[in-house]
C-alpha positions in Angstrom: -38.2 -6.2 18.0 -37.0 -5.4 14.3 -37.6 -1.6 14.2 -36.9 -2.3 10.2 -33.7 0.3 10.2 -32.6 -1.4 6.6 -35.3 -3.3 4.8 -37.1 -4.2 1.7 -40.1 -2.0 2.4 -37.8 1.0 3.1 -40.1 2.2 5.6 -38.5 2.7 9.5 -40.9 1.7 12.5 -42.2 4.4 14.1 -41.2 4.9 17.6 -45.0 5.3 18.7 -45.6 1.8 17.0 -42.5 0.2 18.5 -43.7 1.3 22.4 -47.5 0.1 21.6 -46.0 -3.4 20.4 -43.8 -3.7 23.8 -47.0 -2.6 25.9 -49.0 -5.2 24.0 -46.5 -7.7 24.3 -46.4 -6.8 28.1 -50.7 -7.8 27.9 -51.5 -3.8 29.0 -55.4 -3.5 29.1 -55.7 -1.4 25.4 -57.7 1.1 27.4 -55.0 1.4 29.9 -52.4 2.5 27.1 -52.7 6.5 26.9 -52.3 8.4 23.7 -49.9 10.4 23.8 -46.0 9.1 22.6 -44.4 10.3 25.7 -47.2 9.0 27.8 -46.8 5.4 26.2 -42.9 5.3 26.9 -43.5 6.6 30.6 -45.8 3.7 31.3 -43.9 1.2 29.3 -40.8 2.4 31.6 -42.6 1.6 34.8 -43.5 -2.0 33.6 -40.3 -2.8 33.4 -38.7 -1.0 36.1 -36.8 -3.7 38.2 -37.3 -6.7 36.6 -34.4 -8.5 35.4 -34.9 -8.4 30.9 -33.1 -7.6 27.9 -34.9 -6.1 25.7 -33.2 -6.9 21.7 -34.0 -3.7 19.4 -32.7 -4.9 16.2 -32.1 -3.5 13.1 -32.5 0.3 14.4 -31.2 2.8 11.9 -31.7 6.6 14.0 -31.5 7.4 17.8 -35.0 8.4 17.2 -36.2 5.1 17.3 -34.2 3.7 20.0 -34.7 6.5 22.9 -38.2 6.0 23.6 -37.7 2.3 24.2 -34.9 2.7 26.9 -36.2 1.3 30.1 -34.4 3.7 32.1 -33.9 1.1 35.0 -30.5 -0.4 35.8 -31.8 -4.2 35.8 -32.9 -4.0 32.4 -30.0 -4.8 29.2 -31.0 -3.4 26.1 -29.3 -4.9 22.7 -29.2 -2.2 20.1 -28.4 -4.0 16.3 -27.9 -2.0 13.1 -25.8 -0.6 10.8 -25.3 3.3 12.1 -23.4 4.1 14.7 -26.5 6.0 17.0 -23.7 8.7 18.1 -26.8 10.1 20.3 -27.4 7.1 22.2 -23.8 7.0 23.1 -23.2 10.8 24.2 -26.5 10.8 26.1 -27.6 7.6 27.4 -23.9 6.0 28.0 -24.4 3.5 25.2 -21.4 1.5 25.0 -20.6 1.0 21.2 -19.5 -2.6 20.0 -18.4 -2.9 16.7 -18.7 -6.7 15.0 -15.7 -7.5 12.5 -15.4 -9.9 9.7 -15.4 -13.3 10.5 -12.0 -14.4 11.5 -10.7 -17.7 9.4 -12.0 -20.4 11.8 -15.1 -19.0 12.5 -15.3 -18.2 8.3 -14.6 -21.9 7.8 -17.3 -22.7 10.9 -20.4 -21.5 8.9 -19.9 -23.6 5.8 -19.2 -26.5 8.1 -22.1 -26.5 10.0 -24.7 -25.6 6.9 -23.1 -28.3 4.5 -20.9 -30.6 7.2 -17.1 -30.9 8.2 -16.8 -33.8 6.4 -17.8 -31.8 2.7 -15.6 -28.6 4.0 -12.6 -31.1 4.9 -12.8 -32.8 1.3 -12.3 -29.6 -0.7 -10.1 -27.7 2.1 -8.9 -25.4 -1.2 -11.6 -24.4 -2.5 -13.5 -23.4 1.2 -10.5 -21.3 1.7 -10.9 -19.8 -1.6 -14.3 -19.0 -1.0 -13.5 -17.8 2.6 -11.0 -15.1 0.7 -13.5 -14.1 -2.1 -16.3 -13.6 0.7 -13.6 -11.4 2.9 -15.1 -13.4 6.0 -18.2 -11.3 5.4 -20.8 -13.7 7.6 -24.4 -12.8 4.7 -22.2 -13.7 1.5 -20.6 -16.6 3.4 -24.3 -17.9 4.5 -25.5 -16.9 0.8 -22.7 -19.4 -0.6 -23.4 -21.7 1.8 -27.1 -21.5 1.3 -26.3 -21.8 -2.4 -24.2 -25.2 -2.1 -26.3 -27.1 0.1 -28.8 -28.5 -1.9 -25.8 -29.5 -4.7 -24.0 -32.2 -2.4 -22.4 -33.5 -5.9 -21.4 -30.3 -6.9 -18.0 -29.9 -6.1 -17.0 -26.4 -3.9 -14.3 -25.3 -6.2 -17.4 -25.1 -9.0 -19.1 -22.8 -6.6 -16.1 -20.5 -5.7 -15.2 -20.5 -9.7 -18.7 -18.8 -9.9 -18.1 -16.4 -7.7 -14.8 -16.0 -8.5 -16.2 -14.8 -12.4 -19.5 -13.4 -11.5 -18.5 -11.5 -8.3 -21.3 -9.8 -6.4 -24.2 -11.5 -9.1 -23.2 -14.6 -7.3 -24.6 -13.6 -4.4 -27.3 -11.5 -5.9 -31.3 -13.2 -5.6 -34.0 -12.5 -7.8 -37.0 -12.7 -5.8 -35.5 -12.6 -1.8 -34.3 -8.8 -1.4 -33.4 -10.7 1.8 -31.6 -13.0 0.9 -29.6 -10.7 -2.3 -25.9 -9.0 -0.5 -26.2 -6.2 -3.3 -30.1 -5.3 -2.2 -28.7 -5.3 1.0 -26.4 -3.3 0.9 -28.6 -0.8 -1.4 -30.6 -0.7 1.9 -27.3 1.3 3.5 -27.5 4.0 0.9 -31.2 5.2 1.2 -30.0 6.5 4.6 -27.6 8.6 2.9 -26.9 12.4 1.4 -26.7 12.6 -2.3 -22.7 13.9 -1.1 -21.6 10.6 0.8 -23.9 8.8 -2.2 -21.5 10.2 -4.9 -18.3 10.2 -2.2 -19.3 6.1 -1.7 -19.8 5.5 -5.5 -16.3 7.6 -6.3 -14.1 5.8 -3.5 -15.6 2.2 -5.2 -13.3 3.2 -8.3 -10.3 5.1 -6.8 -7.1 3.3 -7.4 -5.8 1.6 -4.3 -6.8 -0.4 -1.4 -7.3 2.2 0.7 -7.7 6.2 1.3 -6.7 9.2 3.1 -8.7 12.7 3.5 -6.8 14.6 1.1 -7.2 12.0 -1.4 -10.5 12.0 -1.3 -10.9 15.7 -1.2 -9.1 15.1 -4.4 -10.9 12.7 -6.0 -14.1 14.0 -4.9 -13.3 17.8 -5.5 -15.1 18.6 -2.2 -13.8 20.9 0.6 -11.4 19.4 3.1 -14.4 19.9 5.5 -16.6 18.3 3.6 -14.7 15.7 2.6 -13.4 14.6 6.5 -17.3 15.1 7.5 -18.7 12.5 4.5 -16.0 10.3 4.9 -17.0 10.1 9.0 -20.8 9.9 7.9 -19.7 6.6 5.5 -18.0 5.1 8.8 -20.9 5.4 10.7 -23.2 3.7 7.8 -20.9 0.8 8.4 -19.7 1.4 4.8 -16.1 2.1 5.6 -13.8 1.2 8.1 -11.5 4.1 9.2 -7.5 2.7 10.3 -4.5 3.9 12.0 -2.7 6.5 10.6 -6.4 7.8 9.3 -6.8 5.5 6.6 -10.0 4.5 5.4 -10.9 1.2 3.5 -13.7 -0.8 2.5 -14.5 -4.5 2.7 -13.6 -5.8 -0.9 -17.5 -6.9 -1.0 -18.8 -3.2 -0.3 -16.1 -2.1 -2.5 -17.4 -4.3 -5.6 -20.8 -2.7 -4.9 -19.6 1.3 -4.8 -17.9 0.0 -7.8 -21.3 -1.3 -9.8 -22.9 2.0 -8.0 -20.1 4.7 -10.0 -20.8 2.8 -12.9 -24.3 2.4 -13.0 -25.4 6.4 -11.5 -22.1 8.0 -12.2 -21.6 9.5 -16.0 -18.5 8.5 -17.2 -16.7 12.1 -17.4 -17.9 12.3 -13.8 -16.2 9.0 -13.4 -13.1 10.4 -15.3 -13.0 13.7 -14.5 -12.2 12.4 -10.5 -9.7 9.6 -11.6 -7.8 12.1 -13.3 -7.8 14.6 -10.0 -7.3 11.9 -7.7 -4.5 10.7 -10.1 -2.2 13.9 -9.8 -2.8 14.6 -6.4 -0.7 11.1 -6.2 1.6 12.2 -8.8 2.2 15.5 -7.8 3.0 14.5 -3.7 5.0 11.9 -5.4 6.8 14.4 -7.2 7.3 16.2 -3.8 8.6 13.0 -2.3 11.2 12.4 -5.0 12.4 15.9 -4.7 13.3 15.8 -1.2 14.7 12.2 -1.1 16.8 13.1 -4.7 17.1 16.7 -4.7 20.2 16.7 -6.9 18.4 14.3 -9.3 17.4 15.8 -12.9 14.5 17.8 -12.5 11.6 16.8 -15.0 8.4 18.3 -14.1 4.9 17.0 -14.7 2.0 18.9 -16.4 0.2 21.4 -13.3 -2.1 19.5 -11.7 -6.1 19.7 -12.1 -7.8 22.8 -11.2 -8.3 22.5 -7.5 -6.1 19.8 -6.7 -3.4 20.5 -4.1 -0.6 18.1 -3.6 -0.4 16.8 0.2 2.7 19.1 2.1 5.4 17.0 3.1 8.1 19.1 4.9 11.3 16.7 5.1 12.8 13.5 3.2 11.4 11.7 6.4 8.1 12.8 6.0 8.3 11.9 2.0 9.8 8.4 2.6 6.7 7.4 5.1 4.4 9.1 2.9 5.8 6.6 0.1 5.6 3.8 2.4 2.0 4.4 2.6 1.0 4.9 -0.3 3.0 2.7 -2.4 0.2 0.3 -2.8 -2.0 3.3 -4.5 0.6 4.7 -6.6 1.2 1.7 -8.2 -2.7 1.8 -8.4 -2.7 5.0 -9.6 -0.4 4.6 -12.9 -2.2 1.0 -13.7 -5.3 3.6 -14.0 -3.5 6.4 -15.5 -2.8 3.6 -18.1 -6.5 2.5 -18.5 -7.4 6.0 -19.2 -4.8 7.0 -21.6 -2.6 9.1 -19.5 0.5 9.1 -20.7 1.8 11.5 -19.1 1.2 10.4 -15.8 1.8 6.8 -16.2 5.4 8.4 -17.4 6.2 10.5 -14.4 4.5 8.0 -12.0 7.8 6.0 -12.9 10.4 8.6 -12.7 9.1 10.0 -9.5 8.7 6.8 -8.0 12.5 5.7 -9.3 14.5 6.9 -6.1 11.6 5.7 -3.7 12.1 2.1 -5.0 16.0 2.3 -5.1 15.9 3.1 -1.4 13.4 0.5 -0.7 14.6 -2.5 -2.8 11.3 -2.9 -4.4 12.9 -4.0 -7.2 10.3 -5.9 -9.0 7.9 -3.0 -9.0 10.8 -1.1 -10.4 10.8 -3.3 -13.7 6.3 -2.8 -14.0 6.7 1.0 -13.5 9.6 1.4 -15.9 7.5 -1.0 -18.4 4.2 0.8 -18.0 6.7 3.9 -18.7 7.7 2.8 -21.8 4.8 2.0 -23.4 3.7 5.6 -22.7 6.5 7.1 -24.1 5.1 5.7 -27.1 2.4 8.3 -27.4 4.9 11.4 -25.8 6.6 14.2 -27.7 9.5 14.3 -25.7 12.1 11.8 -27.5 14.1 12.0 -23.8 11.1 9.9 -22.4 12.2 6.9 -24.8 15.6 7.1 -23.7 15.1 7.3 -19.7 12.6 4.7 -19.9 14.8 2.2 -21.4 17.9 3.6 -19.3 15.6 2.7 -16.2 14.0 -0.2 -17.4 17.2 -1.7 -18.5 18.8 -0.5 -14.9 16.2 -2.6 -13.0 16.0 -5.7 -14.6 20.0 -5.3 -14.4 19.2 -5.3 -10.9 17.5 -8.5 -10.6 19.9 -10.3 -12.4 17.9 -10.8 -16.1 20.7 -9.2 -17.9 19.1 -10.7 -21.5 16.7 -8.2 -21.1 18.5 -5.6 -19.7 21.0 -5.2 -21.9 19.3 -4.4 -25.0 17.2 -1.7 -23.4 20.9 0.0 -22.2 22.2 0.0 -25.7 18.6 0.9 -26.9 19.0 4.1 -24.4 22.4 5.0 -25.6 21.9 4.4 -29.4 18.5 6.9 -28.9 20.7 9.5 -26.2 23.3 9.6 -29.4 20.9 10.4 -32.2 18.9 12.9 -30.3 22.5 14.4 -29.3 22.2 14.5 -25.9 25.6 13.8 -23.8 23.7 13.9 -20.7 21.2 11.5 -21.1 24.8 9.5 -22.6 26.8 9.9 -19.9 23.7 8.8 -17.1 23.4 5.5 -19.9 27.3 4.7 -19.7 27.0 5.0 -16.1 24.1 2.8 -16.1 26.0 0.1 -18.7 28.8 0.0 -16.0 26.4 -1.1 -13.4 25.3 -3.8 -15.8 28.6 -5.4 -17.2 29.5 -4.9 -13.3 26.7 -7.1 -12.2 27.6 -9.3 -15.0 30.6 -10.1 -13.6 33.1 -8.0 -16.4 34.3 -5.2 -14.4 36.5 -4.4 -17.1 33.4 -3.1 -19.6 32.4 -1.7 -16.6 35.1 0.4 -16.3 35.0 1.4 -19.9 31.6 2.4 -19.4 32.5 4.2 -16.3 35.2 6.4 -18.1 32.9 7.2 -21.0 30.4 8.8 -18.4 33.3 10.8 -16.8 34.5 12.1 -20.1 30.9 13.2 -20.9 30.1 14.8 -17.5 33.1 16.9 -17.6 31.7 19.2 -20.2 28.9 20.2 -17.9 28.7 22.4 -14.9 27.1 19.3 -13.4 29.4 18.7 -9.8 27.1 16.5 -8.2 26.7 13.8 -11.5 30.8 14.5 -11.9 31.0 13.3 -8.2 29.0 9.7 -9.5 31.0 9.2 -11.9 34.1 9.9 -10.1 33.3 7.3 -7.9 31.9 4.5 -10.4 35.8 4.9 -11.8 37.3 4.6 -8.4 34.9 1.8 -7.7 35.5 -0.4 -10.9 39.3 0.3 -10.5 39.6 -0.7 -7.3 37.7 -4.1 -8.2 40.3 -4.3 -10.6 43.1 -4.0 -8.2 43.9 -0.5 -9.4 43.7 1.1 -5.6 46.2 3.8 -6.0 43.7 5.3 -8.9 40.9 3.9 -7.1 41.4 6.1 -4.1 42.2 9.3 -5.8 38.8 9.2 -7.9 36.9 8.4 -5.1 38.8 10.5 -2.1 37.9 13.5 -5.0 34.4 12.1 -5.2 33.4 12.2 -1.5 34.6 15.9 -1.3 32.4 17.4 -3.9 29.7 14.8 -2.3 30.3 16.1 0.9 30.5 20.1 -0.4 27.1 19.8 -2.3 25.1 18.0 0.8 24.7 14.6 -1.4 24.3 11.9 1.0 23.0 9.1 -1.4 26.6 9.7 -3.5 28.7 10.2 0.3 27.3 7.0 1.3 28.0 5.4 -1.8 31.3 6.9 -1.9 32.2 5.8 1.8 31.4 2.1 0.9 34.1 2.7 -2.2 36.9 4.0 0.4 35.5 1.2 2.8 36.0 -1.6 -0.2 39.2 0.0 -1.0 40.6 0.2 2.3 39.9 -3.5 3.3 41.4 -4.7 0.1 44.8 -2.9 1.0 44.5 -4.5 4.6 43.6 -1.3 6.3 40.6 -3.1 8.6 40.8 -0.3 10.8 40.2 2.4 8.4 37.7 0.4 6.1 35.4 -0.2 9.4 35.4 3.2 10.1 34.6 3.9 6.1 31.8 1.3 6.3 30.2 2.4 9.6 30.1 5.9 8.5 28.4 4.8 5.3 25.7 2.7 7.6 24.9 5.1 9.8 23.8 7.9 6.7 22.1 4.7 5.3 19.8 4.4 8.1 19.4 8.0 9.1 17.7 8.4 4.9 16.2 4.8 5.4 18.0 3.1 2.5 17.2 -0.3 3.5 18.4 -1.6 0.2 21.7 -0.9 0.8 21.9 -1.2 4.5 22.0 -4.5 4.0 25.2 -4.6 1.8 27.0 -1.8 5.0 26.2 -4.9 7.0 27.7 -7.3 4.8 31.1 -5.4 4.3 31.3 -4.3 8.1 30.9 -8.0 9.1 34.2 -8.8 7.0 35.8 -5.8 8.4 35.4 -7.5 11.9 35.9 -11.0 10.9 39.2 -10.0 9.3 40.0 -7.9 12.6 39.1 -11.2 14.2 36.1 -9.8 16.3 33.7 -12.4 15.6 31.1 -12.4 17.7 30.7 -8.4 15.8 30.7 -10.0 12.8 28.2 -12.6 13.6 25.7 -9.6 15.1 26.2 -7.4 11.8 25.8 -10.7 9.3 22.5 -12.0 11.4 21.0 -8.1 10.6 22.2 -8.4 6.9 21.0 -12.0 5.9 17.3 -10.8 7.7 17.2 -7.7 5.5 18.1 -9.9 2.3 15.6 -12.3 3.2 13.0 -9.5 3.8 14.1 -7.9 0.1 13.7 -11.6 -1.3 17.2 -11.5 -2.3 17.8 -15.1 -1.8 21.4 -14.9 -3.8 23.0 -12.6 -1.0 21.2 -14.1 1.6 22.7 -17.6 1.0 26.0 -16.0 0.6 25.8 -14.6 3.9 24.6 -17.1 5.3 27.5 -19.2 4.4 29.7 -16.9 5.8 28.1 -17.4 9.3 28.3 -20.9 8.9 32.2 -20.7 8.3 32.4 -18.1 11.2 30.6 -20.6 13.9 32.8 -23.8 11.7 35.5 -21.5 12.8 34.9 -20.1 16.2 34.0 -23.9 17.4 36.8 -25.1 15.9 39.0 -22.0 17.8 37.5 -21.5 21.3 40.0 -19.1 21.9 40.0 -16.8 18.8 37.7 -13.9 20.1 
């Protein structure tokens, strides 16, 4: 029986209707059926008790309607369909709740193949799987498209998936079938609704990201924490979000499109803005958190105070900021792409910076390069002439990084030439520093060195220990690579003590692989293993994965040249994995090189260790 939970008319079946249909349907003498509710749902009860049925309620949308048709006898099944979860029906009747998920890719590309035949689906295997990934598996826009393509047979499917591709949700939209229309349908969810998890379902359709957290919401939203966690369970139970481990909540990209139209089409736009812009530095503010306790000796550049009522998530330890960034990295990036559409400077600018140390650690270096660009077109419209400088300094840095030293470069001298007129050493002697990196990954370690010295000199001037201890070591490091390991060792044995005095582990770690480098290139194995180890082991305990890859690398020569091969085979097979993970296809056929000498070796020399 269709009890009319979500439907055109709007109107829900009464309970006292639904029981007079299942006594009719059972052929009860009319004056047999009593008039009282309770009366009609004891007699329907005994008619059934002990035969064998299942009795399908479908499209139920309260408890209400469903507890007066319950048998109440054990050889009776009842199906309860709809869209609400009926928590009542569960806590007092032993319901057992079974959720239906998207369609999975077979059974996606099953429907299409049996409305419109394998043999159409096999021609255009593309285009089905493009429409399989617009839909999201969802089984009504799948059977709308397919509904939609089968009286076309000479229509190709990439045509239909191009449509849906540029119309989105008016693709499946029908003019005179609400039935048959996925947005009407899905309209039918809201009228079961408060005017709170209305607005809440209409805000989440434009917040940046694929997915959301509580406190996010509270922030977007501006509701209590309460309030929030409550609307956000009422939204699950509509079947308009999904809630995930680690108490994420998403919703299918379909839904999403329609919260989306929804914001847009109830929402006034400084309603619309007005919870971007809170949403948008609770992100930047926790991120500013984060960066703090991975980089607390970095330069301290604070953002503007956050909205009124908008309270940063706590994060207690660099351990708790570092997973925090790990989940949310997705919606930052998000976040500043929105900050950008709305004409937030500010926090498209400090999204970058704050984000900087997070994406060194992580070797996400390509995001590195969008953030720092997004960051220097906002610098454009900020007073601060320092936000030109560090942007290009950065920006420079990271393409340096990936190896597109054309465009990296000019943004270094551009840094420096900006750091000089605006006379500020500091921001001069972090640019040098950042030149060295760049000549260095250029292969001219002499510049390097030059560039290395320059930021030393500058540095000097400044009560600045920790920066003094970088730039210590970027001389020791350059020297060494030079063959200089008498100087090498003294700037960087001078380096790891004021590393070690001020609690830096990012520069001890850094230093350690100096001494490590340095070591192994006087023949001291011994003493550069112990170096590199101790570098790896801070590396993982701070989760640098970028550069636990490169300890791997240099403690897999350490062994090979202390002939311990089978070590050096273990430690290389970790390092090309992590380069391969970090798409850093140079290293990783370097390394793996090196194990094919190693086994060309140890084949060759059964008896070398």
């Amino acid at each position: 029986m269709d009890l009319h939970g979500f439907s055109p008319a709007g109107d829900l079946m009464d309970p006292a209707t639904a029981v007079r249909g299942f006594l009719d349907a059972l052929e009860v003498d009319p004056d047999r059926i009593p008039a009282d509710l309770d009366a009609q749902a004891a007699l329907y009860r005994s008619l059934v008790a002990g035969r064998r049925m299942l009795i399908v309620l479908d499209n139920a949308a309260t408890s209400d309607q469903v507890a007066p048709l319950l048998p109440g006898s054990p050889s009776c099944t009842v199906l309860v369909t709809g869209r609400h979860l009926l928590a009542s029906l569960i806590d007092r009747h032993g319901a057992r709740h079974l959720p239906l998920d998207i369609l999975d890719r077979d059974e996606a590309r099953g429907l299409p193949a049996a409305r419109l035949g394998a043999d159409r689906v096999a021609t255009e295997p593309e285009a089905v799987d493009e429409l399989i990934g617009l839909c999201g598996g969802h089984p009504l826009a799948l059977s709308i498209i397919a509904r939609t393509a089968e009286p076309h047979p000479d229509v190709a499917l990439a045509e239909t998936a191009a449509d849906l591709r540029d119309l989105g949700l008016e693709a499946l939209d029908h003019d005179t079938d609400p039935a048959a229309s996925l947005p009407t349908v899905l309209s039918w969810s809201l009228r079961h609704l408060t005017d709170t998890q209305r607005t809440v379902f209409a805000l989440l359709g434009i917040a940046p990201g694929p997915d959301t957290t509580p406190p996010a919401t509270a922030a977007l939203t501006g509701l209590p924490d309460r309030l929030t966690r409550r609307t956000l369970n009422g939204l699950e139970n509509a079947s308009l979000l999904e809630r995930r481990p680690g108490g994420r909540y998403a919703m299918h990209d379909l839904v999403r499109r329609y919260a989306t139209t929804t914001a847009h089409t109830t929402l006034p736009e400084h309603v619309r803005e007005a919870a971007l812009t809170r949403v948008g530095d609770f992100h930047l503010h926790t991120a500013h958190t984060a960066a703090r306790l991975l980089d607390p000796h970095g330069a301290l550049v604070r953002p503007e105070p956050p909205a009124p009522g908008v309270h940063p998530h706590p994060l207690p330890d660099a351990a708790a900021a570092l997973a925090w960034l790990d989940a949310e990295h997705a919606t930052l990036l998000a976040t500043q792409r929105t900050a950008a559409t709305l004409g937030h400077h500010h926090t498209v600018w400090h999204l970058a910076w704050n984000l900087h140390a997070f994406h060194l650690r992580r070797g996400h270096r390509h995001d590195a390069i969008t953030t720092w660009q997004a960051a220097l077109e906002a610098a454009d419209h900020l007073p601060d002439p320092a936000t030109h400088s560090r942007a290009h300094r950065f920006l420079g840095r990271a393409c340096s990084r990936l190896g597109l030293h054309e465009q990296a470069t000019p943004h270094l001298e551009r840094a420096l030439d900006l750091a000089v007129r605006h006379h500020d050493p500091t921001e001069q002697a972090h640019t040098h520093r950042a030149l060295a990196s760049a000549w260095e990954q250029r292969g001219d370690d002499r510049q390097a060195l030059e560039h290395a010295h320059h930021a030393l000199d500058l540095i000097r001037v400044f009560d600045q220990p920790v920066w003094e201890a970088v730039a210590l070591n970027a001389v020791g490091w350059y020297a060494a690579r030079l063959g200089r390991f008498d100087t090498a060792r003294e700037h960087c044995q001078a380096a790891l003590t004021l590393h070690r005095h001020h609690h830096n582990l990012d520069g001890e770690v850094d230093t350690l692989d100096s001494l490590g480098y340095i070591a192994h290139h006087t023949g001291d194995h011994h003493q550069a293993l112990d170096h590199y180890q101790q570098a790896l082991t801070l590396n993982r305990g701070i989760g640098n994965t970028y550069t636990v890859a490169e300890n791997l690398d240099s403690v897999g020569h350490s062994h090979a040249a202390l002939a311990w091969h089978e070590q050096a085979r273990t430690v290389w097979r970790e390092a090309l994995q992590l380069y391969r993970e970090q798409g850093r296809d140079a290293d990783a056929d370097r390394v793996q090189q090196q194990l094919d000498e190693l086994d060309h070796f140890t084949s060759a020399n059964p008896d070398s260790g």
